[in-house]
C-alpha positions, -999 to +999 in steps of 0.1 A: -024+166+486-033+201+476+000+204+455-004+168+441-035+182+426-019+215+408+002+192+393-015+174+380-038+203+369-005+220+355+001+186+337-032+185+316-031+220+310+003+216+292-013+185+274-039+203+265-020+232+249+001+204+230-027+190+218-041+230+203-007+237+192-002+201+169-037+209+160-031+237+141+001+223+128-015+192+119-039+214+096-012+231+080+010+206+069-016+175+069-015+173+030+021+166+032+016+134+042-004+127+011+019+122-015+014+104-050-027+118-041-047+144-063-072+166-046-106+167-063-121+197-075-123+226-067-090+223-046-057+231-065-027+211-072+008+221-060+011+195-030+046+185-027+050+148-009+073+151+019+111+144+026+115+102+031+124+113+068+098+139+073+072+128+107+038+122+101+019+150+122-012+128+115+009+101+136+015+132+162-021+141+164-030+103+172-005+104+200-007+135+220-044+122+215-041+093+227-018+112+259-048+131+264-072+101+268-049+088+294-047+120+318-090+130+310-095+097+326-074+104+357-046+081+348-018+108+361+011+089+346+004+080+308+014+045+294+056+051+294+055+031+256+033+062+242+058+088+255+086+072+232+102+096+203+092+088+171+118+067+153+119+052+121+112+015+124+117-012+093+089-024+084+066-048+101+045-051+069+050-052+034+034-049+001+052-070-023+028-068-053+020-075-079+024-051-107-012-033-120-030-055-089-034-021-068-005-015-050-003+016-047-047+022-038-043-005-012-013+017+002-029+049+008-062+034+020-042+017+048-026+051+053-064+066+063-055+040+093-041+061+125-018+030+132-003+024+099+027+046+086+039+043+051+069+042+029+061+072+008+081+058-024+089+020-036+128+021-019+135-011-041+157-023-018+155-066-014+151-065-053+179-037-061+216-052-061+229-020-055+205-007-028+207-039-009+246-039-006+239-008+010+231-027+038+199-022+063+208+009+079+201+025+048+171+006+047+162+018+078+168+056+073+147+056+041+115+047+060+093+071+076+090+085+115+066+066+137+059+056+176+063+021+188+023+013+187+024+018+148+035-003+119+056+011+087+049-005+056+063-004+025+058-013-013+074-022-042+056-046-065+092-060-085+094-078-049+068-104-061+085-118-088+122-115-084+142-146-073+164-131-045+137-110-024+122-138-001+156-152+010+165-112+018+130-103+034+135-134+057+164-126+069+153-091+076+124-105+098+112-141+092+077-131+106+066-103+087+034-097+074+027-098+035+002-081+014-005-095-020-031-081-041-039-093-074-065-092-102-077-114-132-048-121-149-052-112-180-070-077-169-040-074-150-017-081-182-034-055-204-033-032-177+007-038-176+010-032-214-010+001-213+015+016-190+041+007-210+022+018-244+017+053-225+053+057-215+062+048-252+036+076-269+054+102-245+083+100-258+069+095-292+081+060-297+065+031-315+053-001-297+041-040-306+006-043-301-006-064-270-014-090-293+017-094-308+039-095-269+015-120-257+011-144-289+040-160-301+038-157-343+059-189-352+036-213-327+003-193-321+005-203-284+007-179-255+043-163-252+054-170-215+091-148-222+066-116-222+073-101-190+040-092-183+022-129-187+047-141-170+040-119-140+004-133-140+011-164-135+008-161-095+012-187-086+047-198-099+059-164-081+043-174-047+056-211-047+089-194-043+078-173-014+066-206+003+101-220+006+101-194+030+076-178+046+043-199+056+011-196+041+000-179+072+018-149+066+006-142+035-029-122+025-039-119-005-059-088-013-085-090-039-077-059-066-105-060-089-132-059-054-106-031-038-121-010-070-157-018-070-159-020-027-128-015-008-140-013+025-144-054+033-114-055+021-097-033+040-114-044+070-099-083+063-065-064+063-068-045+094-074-081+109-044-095+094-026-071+105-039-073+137-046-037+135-078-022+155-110-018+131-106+026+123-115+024+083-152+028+078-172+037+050-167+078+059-134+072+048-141+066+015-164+079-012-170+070-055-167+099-075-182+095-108-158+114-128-128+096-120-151+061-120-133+047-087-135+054-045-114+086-031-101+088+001-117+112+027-091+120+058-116+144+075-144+175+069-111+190+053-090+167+030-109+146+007-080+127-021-080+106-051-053+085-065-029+102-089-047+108-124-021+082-142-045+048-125-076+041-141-063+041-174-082+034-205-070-007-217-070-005-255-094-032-272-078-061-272-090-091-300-116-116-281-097-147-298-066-135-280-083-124-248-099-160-240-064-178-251-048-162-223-078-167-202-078-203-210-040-207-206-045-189-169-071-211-157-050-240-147-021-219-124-056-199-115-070-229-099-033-238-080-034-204-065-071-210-051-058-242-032-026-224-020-041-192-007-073-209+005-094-178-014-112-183-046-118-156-071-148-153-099-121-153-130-128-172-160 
């Protein structure tokens, strides 16, 4: 009995020291995991995002705590699932878009969640001809390290609205989750055009005006071949999804509310997900300067998105404004009845 016991004593102890030792790694390396983030002032740039294969020692701090739960409480023999290597898993989860909705925002406020592991980059795979002959091993090898009790999720917004993805997704895994998050259309269309606009004045190149892409001259109606009306039209997109996937194993994420109050919106994700309720409101804060919520991992790390969101829309003529909004309105009003979620846009 007497030996039992020093075993188990020498057991904790050797927990225990795992735990101090991925501690202090943990604090070293955490902003690694925080790629595509800017610190706020008065911390310095110069964080480089990790290698695509690189494990998430936030993910190893969560389980050699969770490991240390387990033997605290007398439970000398840990659950055997927790004492898995981490692997990398395809995802169980994905962001498919849409373009300007909030992608990437809704992708590293899930990340403040212990159980969720994410793609760093968009891997373009079900949407890229050439990455997707490369078959799903390579898939695979491009997603992140994680443990068996967390989810990998990955985004790339071209998913939404190119024809071949849902047939590939589905027969990747005809029960994954997806994460749609949209704003007012034609918010959402302006927002599209100013990153274009701003990749344009870099190189010192010329572009239309918004009005001119999104007005056809010769007819004065609403031109549907301009890629970025077109993608607001959400509910043309999703009708193809539905040949599919069901309805149920879709939620859509509202983008605009995401800005102004993420947090009930992160917390209807979790549930989706199925995920246990770990985001609260310490996790995120507004600065003022940058005009939108930052991300706050602990006492230590506090992030915002990269400076390129938020960008300043150019003024856009009212005439031309409420002709898209009225040429929305009707696909707006399909979307409502599909999703079963109703949104305050004109």
């Amino acid at each position: 009995m007497q030996l039992q016991q020093q075993a188990l004593l020498r057991q904790k102890l050797l927990v225990l020291g795992s735990l101090a030792i991925g501690s202090l790694l943990y604090l070293v390396a955490r902003v690694g995991s925080l790629d595509r983030l800017q610190p706020t002032c008065p911390l310095d740039g110069g964080l480089r995002p990790p290698d695509a294969g690189q494990i998430p020692l936030r993910s190893l701090q969560f389980k050699r705590g969770l490991l240390l739960h387990e033997l605290l409480k007398g439970n000398g023999t840990p659950d055997p699932m927790r004492l898995h290597a981490p692997v990398q898993q395809l995802p169980r989860a994905l962001i498919v878009g849409v373009r300007k909705g909030g992608t990437r925002a809704l992708l590293e406020m899930l990340n403040l969640h212990p159980a969720v592991v994410k793609a760093s980059q968009e891997i373009h795979f079900f949407d890229n001809d050439q990455n997707y002959a490369r078959g799903i091993d390579w898939y695979r090898g491009k997603m992140p390290f994680s443990f068996p009790h967390q989810i990998t999720i990955e985004k790339s917004p071209a998913y939404f609205i190119t024809e071949e993805v849902p047939e590939r997704i589905f027969k990747m895994n005809s029960s994954i989750k997806l994460l749609v998050i949209v704003r007012e259309p034609t918010t959402r269309a302006v927002s599209d055009y100013t990153q274009v606009l701003e990749g344009k004045e870099r190189k010192n190149k010329t572009y239309h005006k918004f009005e001119e892409l999104a007005v056809d001259e010769a007819t004065c109606e609403v031109n549907t071949k301009y890629k970025a009306v077109r993608t607001s039209i959400y509910t043309k997109h999703l009708e193809r999804w539905l040949h599919f996937f069901p309805a149920e194993q879709f939620h859509v994420v509202d983008g605009d509310r995401l800005i102004s109050d993420p947090l009930p919106e992160l917390q209807q994700v979790e549930r989706f997900l199925n995920l246990p309720a770990r985001i609260s409101q310490y996790n995120l804060y507004f600065n003022a300067t940058r005009g939108f919520y930052c991300l706050r991992f602990s006492l230590v790390f506090k992030k915002c998105l990269a400076g390129s969101k938020g960008r300043t829309h150019p003024d856009v003529e009212a005439s031309v404004v409420e002709k898209l909004q009225r040429f929305f309105h009707p696909f707006n009003q399909k979307f409502y009845q599909i999703t079963g979620r109703t949104f305050n846009w004109p």
